[in-house]
The first five atom37 places (N, CA, C, CB, O) and aatype in JSON, in Angstrom:
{
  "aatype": [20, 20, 20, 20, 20, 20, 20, 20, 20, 20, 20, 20, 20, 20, 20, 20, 20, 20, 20, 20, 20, 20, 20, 20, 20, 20, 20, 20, 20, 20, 20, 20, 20, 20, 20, 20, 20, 20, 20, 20, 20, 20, 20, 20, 20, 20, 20, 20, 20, 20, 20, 20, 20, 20, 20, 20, 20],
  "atom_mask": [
    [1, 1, 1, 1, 1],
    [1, 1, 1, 1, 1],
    [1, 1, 1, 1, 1],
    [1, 1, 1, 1, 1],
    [1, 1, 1, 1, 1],
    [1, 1, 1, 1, 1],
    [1, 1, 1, 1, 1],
    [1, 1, 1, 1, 1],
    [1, 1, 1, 1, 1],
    [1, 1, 1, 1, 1],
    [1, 1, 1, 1, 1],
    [1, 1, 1, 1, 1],
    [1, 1, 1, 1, 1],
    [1, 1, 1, 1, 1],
    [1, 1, 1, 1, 1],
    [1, 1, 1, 1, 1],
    [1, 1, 1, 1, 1],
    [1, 1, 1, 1, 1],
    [1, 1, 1, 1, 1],
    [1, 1, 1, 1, 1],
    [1, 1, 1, 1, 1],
    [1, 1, 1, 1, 1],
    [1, 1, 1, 1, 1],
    [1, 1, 1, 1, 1],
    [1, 1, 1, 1, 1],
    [1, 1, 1, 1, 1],
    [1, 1, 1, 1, 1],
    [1, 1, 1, 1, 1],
    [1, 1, 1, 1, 1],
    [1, 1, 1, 1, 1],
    [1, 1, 1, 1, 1],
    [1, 1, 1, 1, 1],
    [1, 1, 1, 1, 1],
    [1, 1, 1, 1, 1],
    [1, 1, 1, 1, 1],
    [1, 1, 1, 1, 1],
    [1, 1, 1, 1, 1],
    [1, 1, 1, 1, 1],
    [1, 1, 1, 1, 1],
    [1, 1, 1, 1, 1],
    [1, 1, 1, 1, 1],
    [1, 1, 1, 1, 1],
    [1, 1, 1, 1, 1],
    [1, 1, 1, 1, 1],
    [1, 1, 1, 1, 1],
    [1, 1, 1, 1, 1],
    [1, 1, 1, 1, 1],
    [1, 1, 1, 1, 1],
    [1, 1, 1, 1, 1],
    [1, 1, 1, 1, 1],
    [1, 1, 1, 1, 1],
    [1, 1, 1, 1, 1],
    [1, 1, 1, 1, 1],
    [1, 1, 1, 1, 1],
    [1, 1, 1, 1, 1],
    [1, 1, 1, 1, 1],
    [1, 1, 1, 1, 1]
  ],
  "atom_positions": [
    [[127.23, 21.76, -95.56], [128.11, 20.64, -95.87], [127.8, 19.4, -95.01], [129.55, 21.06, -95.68], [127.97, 18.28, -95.49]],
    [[127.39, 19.56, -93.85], [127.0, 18.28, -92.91], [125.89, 17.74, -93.67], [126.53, 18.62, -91.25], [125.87, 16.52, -93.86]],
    [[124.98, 18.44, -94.11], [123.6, 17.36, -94.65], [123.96, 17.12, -95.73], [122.02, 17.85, -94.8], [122.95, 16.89, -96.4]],
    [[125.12, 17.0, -96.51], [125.69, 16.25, -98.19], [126.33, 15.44, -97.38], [126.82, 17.15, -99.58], [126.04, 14.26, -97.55]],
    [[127.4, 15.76, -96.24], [128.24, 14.33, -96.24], [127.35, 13.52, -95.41], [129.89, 14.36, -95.55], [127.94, 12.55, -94.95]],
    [[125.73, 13.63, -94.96], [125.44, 13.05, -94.27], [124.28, 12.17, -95.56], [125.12, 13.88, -92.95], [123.94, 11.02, -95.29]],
    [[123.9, 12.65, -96.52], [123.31, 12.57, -97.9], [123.47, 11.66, -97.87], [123.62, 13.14, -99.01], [122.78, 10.71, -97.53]],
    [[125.6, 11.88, -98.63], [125.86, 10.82, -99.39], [126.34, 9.53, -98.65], [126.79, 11.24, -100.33], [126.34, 8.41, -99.15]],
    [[126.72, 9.82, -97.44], [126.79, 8.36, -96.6], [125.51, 7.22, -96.69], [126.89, 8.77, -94.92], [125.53, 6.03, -97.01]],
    [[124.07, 8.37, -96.16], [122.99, 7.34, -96.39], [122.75, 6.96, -97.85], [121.69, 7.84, -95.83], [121.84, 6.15, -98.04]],
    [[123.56, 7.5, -99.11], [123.1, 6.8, -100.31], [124.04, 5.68, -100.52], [123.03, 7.71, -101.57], [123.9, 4.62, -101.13]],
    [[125.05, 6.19, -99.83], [125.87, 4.32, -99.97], [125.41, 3.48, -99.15], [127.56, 4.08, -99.59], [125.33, 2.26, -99.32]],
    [[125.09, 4.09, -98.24], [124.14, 2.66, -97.34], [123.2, 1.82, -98.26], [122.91, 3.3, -96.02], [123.44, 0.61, -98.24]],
    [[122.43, 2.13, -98.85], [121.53, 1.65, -100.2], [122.37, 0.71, -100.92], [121.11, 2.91, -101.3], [122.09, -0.48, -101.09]],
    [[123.58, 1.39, -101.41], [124.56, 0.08, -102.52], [125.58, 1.34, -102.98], [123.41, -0.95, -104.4], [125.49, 2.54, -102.71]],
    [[126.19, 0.9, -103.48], [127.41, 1.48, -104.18], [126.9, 2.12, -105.38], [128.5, 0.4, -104.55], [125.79, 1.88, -105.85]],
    [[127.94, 3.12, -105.96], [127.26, 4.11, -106.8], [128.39, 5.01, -107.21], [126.06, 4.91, -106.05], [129.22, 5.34, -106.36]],
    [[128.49, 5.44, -108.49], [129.35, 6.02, -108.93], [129.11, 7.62, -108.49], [129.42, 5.64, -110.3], [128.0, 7.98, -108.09]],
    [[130.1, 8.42, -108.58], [130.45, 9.85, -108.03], [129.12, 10.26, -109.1], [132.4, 10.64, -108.33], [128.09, 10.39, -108.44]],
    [[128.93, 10.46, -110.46], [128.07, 10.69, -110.83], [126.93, 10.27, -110.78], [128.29, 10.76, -111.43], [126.13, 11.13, -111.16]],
    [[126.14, 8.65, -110.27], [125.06, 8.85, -109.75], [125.09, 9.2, -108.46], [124.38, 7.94, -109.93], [123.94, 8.9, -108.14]],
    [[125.63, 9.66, -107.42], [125.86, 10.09, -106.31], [125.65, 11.51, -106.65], [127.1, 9.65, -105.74], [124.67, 11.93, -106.03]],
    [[126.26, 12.51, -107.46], [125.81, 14.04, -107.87], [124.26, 13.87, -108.32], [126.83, 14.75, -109.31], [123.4, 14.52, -107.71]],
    [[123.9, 12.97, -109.42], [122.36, 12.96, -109.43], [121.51, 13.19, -108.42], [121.95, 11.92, -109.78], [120.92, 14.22, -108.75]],
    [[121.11, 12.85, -107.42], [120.6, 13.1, -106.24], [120.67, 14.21, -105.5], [120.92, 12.38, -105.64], [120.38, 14.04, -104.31]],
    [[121.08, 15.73, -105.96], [121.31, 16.95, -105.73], [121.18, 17.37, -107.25], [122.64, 17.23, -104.91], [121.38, 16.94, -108.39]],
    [[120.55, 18.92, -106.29], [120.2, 19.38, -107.29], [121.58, 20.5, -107.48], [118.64, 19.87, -107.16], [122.39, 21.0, -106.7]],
    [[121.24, 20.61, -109.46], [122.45, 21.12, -109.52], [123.37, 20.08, -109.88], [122.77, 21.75, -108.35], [124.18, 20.45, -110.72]],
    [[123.49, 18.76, -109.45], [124.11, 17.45, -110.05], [125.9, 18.44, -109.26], [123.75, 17.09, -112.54], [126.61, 19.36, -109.66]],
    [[125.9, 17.8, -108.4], [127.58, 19.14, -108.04], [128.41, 17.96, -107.74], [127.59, 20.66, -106.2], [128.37, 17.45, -106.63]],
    [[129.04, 17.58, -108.53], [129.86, 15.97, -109.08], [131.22, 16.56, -108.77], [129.7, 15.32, -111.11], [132.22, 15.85, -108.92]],
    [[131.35, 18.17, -108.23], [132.65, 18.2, -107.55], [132.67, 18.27, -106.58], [133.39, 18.91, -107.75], [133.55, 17.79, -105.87]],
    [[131.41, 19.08, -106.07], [131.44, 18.75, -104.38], [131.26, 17.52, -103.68], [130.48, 19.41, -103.74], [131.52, 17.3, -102.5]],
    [[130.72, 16.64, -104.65], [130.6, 15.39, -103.96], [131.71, 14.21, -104.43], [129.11, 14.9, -104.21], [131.48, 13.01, -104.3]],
    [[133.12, 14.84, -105.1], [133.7, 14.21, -105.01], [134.97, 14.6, -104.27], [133.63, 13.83, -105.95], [136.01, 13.94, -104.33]],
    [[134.73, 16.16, -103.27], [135.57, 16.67, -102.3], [134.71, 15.36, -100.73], [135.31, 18.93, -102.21], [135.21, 14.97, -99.67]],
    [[133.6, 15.16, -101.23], [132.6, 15.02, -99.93], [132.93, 12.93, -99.85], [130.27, 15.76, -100.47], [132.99, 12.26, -98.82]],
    [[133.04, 12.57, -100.9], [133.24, 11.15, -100.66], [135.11, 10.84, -100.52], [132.41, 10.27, -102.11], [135.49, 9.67, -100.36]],
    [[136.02, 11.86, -100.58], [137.04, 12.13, -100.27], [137.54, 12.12, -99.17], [137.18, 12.85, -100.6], [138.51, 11.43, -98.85]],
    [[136.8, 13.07, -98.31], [136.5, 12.96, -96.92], [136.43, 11.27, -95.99], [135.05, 13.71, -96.94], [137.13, 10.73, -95.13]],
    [[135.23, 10.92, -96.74], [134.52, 10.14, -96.68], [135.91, 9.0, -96.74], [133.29, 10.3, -97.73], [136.31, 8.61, -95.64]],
    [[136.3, 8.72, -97.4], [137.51, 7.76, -97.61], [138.88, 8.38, -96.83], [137.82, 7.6, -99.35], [139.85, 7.62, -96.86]],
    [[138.99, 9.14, -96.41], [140.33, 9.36, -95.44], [139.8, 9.09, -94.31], [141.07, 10.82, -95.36], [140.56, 8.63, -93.45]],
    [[138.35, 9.29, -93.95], [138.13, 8.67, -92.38], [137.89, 7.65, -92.53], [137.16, 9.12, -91.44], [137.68, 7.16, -91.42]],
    [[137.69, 6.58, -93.7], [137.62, 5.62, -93.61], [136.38, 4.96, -93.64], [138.19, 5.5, -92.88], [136.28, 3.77, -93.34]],
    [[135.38, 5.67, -94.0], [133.53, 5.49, -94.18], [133.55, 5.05, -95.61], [132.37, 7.17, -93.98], [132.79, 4.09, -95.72]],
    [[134.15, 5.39, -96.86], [134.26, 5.11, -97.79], [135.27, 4.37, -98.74], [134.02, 5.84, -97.91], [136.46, 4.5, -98.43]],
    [[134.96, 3.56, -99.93], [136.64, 3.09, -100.56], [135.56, 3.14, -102.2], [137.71, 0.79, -99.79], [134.49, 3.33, -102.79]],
    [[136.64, 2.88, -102.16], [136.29, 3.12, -104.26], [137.0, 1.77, -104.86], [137.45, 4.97, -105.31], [138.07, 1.33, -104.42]],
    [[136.02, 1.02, -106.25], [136.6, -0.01, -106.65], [136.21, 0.39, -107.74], [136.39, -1.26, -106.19], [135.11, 0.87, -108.01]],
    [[137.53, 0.11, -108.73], [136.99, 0.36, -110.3], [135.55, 1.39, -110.69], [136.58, -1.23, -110.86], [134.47, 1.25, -111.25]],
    [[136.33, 2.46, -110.02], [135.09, 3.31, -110.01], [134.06, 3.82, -109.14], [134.52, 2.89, -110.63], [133.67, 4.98, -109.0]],
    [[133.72, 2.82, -108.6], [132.85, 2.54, -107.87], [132.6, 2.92, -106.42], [132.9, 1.55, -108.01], [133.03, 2.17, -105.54]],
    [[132.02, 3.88, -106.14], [131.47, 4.22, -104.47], [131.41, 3.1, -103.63], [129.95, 4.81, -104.34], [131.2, 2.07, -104.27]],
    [[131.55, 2.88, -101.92], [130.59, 2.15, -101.15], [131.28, 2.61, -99.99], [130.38, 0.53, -101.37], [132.34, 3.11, -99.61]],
    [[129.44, 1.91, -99.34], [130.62, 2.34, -97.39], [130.68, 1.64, -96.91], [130.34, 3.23, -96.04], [129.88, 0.71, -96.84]],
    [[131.78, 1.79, -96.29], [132.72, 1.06, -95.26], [131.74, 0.88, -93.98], [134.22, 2.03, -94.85], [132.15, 0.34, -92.96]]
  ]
}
């Protein structure tokens, strides 16, 4: 679990990105774990969501 939430942090560093192109980038496409993992990600405050939309904080 540390090298996904550490994944998907460095793929928002790149630009913003929806939960499903964010699962693209794993294999397996796991669009639920990575939307337990950018969850995370937004209660500590590394992440926010706009109309959809991934980015980091």
């Amino acid at each position: 679990m540390p090298e996904q939430v550490k994944a998907v942090r460095d793929l928002l560093a790149i630009g913003p990105q929806t939960t499903d192109a964010l699962a693209d980038h794993f294999k397996g496409k796991p669009a639920k774990a990575i939307e337990q993992v950018i969850a995370a990600l937004e209660v500590l405050g590394q992440a926010k969501q706009e109309d959809g939309i991934w980015q980091g904080v």
